[in-house]
C-alpha positions as CSV (number, residue, x, y, z in Angstrom):
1,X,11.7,-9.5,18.7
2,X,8.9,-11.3,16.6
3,X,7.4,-10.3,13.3
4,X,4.0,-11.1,12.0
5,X,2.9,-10.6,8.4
6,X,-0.5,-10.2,7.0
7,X,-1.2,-10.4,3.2
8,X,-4.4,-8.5,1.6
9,X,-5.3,-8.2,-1.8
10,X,-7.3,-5.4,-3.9
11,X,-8.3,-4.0,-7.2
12,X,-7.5,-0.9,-8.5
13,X,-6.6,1.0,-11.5
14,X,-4.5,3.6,-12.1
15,X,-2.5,5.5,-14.6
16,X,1.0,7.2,-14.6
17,X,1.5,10.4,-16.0
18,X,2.2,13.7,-14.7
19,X,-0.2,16.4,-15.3
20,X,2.9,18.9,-16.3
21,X,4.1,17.0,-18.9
22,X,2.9,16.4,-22.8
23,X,1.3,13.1,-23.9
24,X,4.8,12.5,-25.7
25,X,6.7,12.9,-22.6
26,X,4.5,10.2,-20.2
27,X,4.7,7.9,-22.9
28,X,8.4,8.1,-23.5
29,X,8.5,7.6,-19.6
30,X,6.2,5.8,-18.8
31,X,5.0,3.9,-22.0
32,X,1.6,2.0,-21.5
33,X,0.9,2.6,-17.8
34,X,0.5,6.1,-19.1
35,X,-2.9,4.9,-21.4
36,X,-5.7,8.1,-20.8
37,X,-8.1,5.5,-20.4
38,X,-6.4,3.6,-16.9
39,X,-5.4,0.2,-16.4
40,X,-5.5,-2.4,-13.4
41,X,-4.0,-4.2,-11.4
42,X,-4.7,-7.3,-8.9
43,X,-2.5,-6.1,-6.1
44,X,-0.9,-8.1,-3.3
45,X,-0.2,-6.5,0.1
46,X,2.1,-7.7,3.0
47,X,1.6,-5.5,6.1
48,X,4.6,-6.9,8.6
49,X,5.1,-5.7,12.0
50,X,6.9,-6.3,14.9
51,X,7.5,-6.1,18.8
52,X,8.0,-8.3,21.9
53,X,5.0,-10.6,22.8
54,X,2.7,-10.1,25.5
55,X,3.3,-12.8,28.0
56,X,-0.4,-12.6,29.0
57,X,-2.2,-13.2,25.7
58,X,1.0,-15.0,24.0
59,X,0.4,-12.3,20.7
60,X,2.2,-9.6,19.5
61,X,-1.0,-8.4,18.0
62,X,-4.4,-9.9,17.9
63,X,-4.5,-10.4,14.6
64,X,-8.3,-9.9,13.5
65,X,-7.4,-6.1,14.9
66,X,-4.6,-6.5,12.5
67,X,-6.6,-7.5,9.8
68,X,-9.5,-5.3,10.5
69,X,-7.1,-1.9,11.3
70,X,-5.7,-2.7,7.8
71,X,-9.5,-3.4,5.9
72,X,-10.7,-0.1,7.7
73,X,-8.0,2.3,6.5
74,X,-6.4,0.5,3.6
75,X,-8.0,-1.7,1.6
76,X,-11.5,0.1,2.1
77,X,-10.2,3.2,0.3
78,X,-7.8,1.1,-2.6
79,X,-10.3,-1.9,-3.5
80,X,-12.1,-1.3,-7.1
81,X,-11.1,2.4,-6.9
82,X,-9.0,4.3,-9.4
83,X,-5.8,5.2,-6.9
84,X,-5.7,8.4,-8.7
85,X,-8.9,10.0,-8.7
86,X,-10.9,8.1,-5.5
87,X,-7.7,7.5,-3.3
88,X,-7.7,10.1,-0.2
89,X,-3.8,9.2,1.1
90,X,-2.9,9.6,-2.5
91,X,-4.3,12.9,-3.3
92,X,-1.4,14.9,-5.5
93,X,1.3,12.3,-5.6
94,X,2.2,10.1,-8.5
95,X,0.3,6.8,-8.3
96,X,3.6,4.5,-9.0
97,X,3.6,1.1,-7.0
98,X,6.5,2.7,-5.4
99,X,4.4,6.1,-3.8
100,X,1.6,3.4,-3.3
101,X,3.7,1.5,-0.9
102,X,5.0,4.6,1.1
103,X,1.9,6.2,1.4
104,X,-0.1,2.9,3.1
105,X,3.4,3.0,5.4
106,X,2.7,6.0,6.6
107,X,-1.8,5.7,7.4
108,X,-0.6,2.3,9.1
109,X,2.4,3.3,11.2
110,X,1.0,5.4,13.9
111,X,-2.2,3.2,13.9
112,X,0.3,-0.2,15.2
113,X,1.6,2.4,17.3
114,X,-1.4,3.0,19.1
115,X,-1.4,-0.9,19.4
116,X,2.5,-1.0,20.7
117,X,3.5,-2.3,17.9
118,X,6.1,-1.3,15.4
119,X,5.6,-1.4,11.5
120,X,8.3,-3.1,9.7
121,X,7.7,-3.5,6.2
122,X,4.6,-2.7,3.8
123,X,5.2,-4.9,0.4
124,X,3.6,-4.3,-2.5
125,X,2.7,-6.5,-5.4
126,X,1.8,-5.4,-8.8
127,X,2.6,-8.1,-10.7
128,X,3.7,-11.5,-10.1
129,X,6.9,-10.4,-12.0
130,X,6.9,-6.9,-9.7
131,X,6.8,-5.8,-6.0
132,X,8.3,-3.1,-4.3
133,X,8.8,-2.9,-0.2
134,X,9.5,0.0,2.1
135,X,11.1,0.0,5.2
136,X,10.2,3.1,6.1
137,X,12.5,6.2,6.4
């Protein structure tokens, strides 16, 4: 088995807070990142999978259809967008780095599928001081 990794960056801002709960309360939890007026971010994305090679073109995956399978349905939608408000695939959850990373998992896994290929990781970079990865269920 042989992995391949492709790294993407995008803008975005968002805000955590929960809807349900007073301005006291998301700023006791979640202190800044819970500011009315957004924030940003410069994020860093890792999109790894993984399979056998195909002895015919020596690839796992082509990766231009890598790269354009993860512009198309990823970074399209997240780039210079607010994750809360503009982001389809994030409609109703919390927009934590963490739910972030789960929910591209889930848009890219049956789409490397389709390609015979399995996906292994998505990592996430928020800041150069913090990333999160998922696996996966």
């Amino acid at each position: 088995m042989i992995f391949i990794t492709r790294r993407e960056r995008f803008s975005a801002a968002h805000k955590l807070y929960r809807a349900d709960w007073s301005l006291e309360e998301n700023e006791n939890v979640f202190g800044k990142c819970s500011n009315p007026n957004w924030h940003g971010h410069n994020y860093e994305l890792f999109v790894t999978v993984k399979g056998e090679v195909n002895p015919e073109t020596g690839f796992l995956i082509d990766l231009k259809e890598m790269k354009r399978v993860i512009l198309q349905h990823v970074i399209e939608k997240l780039d210079h967008r607010n994750v809360n408000l503009d982001v389809d695939f994030m409609a109703g959850k919390l927009a934590s780095t963490e739910y972030i990373a789960i929910a591209i998992f889930d848009v890219l896994r049956p789409l490397f599928a389709e390609r015979n290929v399995l996906l292994h990781c998505v990592k996430l970079v928020e800041t150069e001081n913090n990333y999160v990865e998922y696996f996966g269920e």
